[in-house]
LOVEX-866409 format. One record per residue (C-alpha): x, z, y. Coordinates in Angstrom, 2 decimals. Last residue first. Layout:
REM residues N
R;c1;c3;c2
R;X;Z;Y
...
//
This chain:
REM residues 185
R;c1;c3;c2
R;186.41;147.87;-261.10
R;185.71;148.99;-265.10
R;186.98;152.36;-265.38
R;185.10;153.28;-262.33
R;181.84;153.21;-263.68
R;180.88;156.48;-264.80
R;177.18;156.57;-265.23
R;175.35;158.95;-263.40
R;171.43;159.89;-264.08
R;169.60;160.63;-260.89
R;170.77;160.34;-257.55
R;170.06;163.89;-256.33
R;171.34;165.67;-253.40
R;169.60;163.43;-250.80
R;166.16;164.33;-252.26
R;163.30;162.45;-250.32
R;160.91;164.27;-249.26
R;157.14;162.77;-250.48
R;156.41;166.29;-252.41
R;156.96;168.14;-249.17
R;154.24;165.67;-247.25
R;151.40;166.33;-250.20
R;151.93;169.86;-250.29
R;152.27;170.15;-246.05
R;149.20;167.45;-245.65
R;146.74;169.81;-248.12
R;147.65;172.64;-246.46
R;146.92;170.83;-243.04
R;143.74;169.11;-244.37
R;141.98;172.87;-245.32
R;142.80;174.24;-242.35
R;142.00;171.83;-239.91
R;138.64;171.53;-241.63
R;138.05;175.38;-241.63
R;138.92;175.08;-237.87
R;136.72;172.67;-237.49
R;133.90;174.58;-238.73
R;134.60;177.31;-236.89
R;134.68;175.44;-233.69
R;132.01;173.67;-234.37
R;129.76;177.47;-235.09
R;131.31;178.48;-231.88
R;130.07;175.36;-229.75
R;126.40;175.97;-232.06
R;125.79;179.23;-230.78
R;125.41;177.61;-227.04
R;126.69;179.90;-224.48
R;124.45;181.54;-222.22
R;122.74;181.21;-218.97
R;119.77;183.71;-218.18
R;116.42;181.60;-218.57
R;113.68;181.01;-215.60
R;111.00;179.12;-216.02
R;109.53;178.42;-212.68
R;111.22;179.29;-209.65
R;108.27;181.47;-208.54
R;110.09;184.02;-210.02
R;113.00;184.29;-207.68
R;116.27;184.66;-209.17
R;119.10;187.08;-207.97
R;122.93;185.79;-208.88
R;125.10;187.10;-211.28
R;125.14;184.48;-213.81
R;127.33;184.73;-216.66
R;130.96;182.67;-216.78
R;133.40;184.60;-219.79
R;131.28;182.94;-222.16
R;131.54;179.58;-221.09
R;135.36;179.87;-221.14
R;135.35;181.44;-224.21
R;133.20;178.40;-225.60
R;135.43;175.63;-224.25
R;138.84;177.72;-225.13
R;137.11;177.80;-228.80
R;136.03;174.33;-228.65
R;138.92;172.39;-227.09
R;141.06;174.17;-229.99
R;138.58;173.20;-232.88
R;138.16;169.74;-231.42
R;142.04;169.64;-231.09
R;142.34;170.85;-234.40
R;139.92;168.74;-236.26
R;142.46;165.08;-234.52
R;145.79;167.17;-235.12
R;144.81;167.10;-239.03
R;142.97;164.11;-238.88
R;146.31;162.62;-238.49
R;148.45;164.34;-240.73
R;146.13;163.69;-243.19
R;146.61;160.43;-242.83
R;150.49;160.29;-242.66
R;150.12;162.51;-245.57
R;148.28;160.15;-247.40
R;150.61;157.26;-246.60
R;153.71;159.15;-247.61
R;151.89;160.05;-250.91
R;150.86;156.30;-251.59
R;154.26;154.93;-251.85
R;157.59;154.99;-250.52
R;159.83;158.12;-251.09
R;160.14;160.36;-247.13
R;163.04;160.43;-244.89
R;164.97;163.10;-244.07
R;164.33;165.12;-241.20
R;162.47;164.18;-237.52
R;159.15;162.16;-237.35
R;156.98;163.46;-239.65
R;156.47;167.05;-237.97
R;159.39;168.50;-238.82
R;157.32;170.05;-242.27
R;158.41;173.67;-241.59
R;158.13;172.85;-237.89
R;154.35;171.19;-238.07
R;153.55;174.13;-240.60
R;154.22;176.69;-238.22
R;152.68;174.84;-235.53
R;149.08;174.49;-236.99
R;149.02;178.15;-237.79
R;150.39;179.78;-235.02
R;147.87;177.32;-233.06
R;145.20;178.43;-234.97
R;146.37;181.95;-234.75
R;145.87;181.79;-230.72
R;142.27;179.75;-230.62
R;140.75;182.46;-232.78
R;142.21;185.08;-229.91
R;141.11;183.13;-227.76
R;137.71;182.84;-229.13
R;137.16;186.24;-230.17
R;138.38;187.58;-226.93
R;135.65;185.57;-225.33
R;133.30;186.84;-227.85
R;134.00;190.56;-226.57
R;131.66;190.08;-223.52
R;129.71;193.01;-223.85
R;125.62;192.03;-223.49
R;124.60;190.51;-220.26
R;121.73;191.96;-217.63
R;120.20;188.71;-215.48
R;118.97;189.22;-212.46
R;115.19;188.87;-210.93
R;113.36;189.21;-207.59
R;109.80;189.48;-206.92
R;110.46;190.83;-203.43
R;108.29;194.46;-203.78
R;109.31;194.33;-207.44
R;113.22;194.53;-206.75
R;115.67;193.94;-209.62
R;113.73;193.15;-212.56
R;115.51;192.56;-215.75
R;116.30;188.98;-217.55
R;118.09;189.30;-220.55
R;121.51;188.01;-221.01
R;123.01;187.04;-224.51
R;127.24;187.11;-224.31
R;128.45;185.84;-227.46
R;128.74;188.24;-231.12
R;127.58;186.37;-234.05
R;129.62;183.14;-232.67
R;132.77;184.98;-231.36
R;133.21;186.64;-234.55
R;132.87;183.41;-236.75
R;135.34;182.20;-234.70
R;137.69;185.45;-235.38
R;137.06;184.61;-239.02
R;138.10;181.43;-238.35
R;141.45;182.42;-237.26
R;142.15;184.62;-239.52
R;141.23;182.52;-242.40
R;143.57;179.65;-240.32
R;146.84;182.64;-240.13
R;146.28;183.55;-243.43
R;146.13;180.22;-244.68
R;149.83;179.37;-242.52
R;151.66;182.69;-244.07
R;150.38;181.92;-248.01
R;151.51;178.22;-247.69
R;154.57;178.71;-245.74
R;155.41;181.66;-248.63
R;154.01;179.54;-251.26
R;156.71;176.68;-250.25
R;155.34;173.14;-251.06
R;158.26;171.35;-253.01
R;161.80;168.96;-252.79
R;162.70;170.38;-249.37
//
């Protein structure tokens, strides 16, 4: 595995643009509830929600990043198993990327199944007005927008950890220039 493979490159971006595209879905489109009156006589309120297709969003966001993230951990055996890798300061950066790799996609995975979670909960009970102020629950915009961000992140450090990683592989099949030295043992 002496270089990057376009194919494992092409497949895995896909995958992450697909992912946070699906993000970016779940963000524009989350659950927003309005408050509607019930029963006038009692003063009682209850909150209406848009279509809850944002949760789908963010699972399904959540599914191709982890697609994405594993099919580049098995293509690259996932530093610990294969052939080892030349000394120097490529090994060391993809150790690092490697790292913050896995560190952006668990914030971009605990995100996503955070904010589809959050969406999928909306508030079905009554509310009396003399409660105070009174606001419908919904999820933040921002928990989508992180985990669309992070995703990018994970994306753009796990391409960058696969070309760097493959071009630290050592070669077992080469040994450079050979000099026939038998004649003189």
């Amino acid at each position: 595995m002496g270089s990057a493979s376009i194919i494992v490159i092409g497949a895995s971006t896909v995958f992450y643009l697909i992912s946070f595209g699906l993000a970016l879905g779940a963000m524009a489109r989350r659950s927003q509830g309005d408050l509607t009156v019930v029963d006038e006589d009692l003063g009682t309120l209850k909150c209406q929600y848009t279509t809850d297709i944002a949760t789908g969003f963010a699972a399904g966001s959540f599914v191709f990043l982890l697609v994405a993230q594993v099919l580049v951990m098995i293509v690259t055996k996932c530093l610990c198993c294969g052939s080892g890798y030349k000394p120097g300061g490529a090994r060391l950066l993809g150790v690092i990327l490697f790292i913050f790799s896995w560190i952006a996609f668990i914030i971009a995975s605990s995100a996503l199944l955070a904010g589809a979670s959050q969406n999928k909960i909306q508030t079905k009970r009554l509310y009396d007005p003399s409660e105070g102020n009174i606001t419908c629950k919904e999820v933040q915009k921002s928990l989508f927008a992180a985990a669309s961000a992070f995703t990018f992140i994970t994306m753009v450090m796990t391409e960058i950890y696969y070309v760097v990683i493959s071009g630290a592989r050592e070669d077992k099949t080469s040994f450079g220039p050979s000099v026939g030295m038998s004649a003189y043992t």
